[in-house]
C-alpha positions in Angstrom: 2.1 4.0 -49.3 3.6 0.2 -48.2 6.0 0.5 -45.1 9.4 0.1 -47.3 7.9 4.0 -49.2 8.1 5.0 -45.5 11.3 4.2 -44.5 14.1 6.6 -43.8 17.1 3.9 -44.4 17.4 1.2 -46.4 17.4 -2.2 -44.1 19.2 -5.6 -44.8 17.9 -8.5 -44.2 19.5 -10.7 -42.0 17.3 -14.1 -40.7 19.3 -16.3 -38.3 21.6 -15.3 -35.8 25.6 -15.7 -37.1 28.2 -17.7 -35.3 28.2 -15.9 -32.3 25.2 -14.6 -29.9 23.3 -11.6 -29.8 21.7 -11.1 -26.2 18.9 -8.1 -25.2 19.9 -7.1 -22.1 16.7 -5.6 -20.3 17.0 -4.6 -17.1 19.7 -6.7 -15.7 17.6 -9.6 -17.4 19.5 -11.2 -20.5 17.5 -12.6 -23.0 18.8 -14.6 -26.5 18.0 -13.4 -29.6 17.4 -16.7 -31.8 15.8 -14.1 -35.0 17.4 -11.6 -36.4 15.2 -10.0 -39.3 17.2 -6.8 -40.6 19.2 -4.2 -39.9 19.9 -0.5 -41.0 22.1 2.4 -40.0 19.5 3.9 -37.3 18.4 0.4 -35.8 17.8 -3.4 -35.8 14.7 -5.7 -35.3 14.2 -9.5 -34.3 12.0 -12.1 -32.7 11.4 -12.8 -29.3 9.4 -14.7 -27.1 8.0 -12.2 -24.6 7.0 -8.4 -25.3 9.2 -5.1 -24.1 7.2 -2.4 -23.7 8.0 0.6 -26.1 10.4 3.5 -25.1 12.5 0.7 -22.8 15.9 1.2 -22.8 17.7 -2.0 -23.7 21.1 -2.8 -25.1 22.4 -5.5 -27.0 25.1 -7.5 -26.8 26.9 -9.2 -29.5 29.5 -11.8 -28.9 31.8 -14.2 -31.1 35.5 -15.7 -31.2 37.0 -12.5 -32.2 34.7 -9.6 -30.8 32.3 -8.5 -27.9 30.5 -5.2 -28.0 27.5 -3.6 -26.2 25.4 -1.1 -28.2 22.6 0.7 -26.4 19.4 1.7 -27.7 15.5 2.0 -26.9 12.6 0.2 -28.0 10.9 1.8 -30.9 7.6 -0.9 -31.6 7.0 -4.2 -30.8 4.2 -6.3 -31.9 2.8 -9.9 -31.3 3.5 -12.4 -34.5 3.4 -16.0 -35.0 6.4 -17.7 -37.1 4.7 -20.0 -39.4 7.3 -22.9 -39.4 6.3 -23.7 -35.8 3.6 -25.5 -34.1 1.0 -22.7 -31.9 1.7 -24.8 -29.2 5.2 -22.7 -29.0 3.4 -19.7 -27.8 3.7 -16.2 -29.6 6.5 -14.6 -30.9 6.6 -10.8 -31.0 8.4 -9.4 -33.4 10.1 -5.3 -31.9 12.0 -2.9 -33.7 15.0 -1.1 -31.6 16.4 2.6 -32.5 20.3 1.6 -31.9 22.4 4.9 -30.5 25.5 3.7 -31.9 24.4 1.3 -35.1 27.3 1.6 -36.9 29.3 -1.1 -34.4 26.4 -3.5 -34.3 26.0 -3.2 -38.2 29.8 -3.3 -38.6 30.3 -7.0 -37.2 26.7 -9.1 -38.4 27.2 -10.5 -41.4 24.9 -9.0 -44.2 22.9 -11.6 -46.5 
């Protein structure tokens, strides 16, 4: 069984962040998301350059010329990657999966590819 047999939702897949920002907020820390990589109706996952330790609560804002919002959510996995377009010298990338309370907002204002 692959991982898309296992999956409750279907995802889209998103890549780069759209006009706008999207920010983890983590503890009163704000972090920029520069990766997203899909989306479905139950959560959202993306690159970043430092690890979040699973169960975390987070939220994550989303910001552009016409709308702000703030969804909140937990951290479901994360794990450590490597983006292949990118010298190692970068440092690792890790790549976390977040179950969204309210997805529908989030999903409701990124573009979908």
């Amino acid at each position: 069984m692959n991982a898309s047999e296992k999956r409750l939702l279907p995802r889209i897949m998103l890549g780069k962040v759209p006009r706008g920002a999207v920010t983890l907020v983590l503890r009163g820390q704000r972090i920029a998301i520069d990766r997203l990589r899909d989306i479905s109706n139950s959560g959202i996952s993306f690159s970043l350059k430092q690890a979040v330790a699973v169960s975390e609560k987070i939220s994550i804002e989303y910001a552009d010329s016409h709308v702000k919002l703030e969804v909140f959510g937990r951290v479901a996995w994360c794990s450590q990657t490597h983006r292949p377009d990118e010298p190692p010298t970068q440092g690792p990338d890790y790549l976390m999966g977040v179950e969204l309370l309210s997805p529908m907002m989030l999903f409701a204002v990124l573009p979908k590819a």
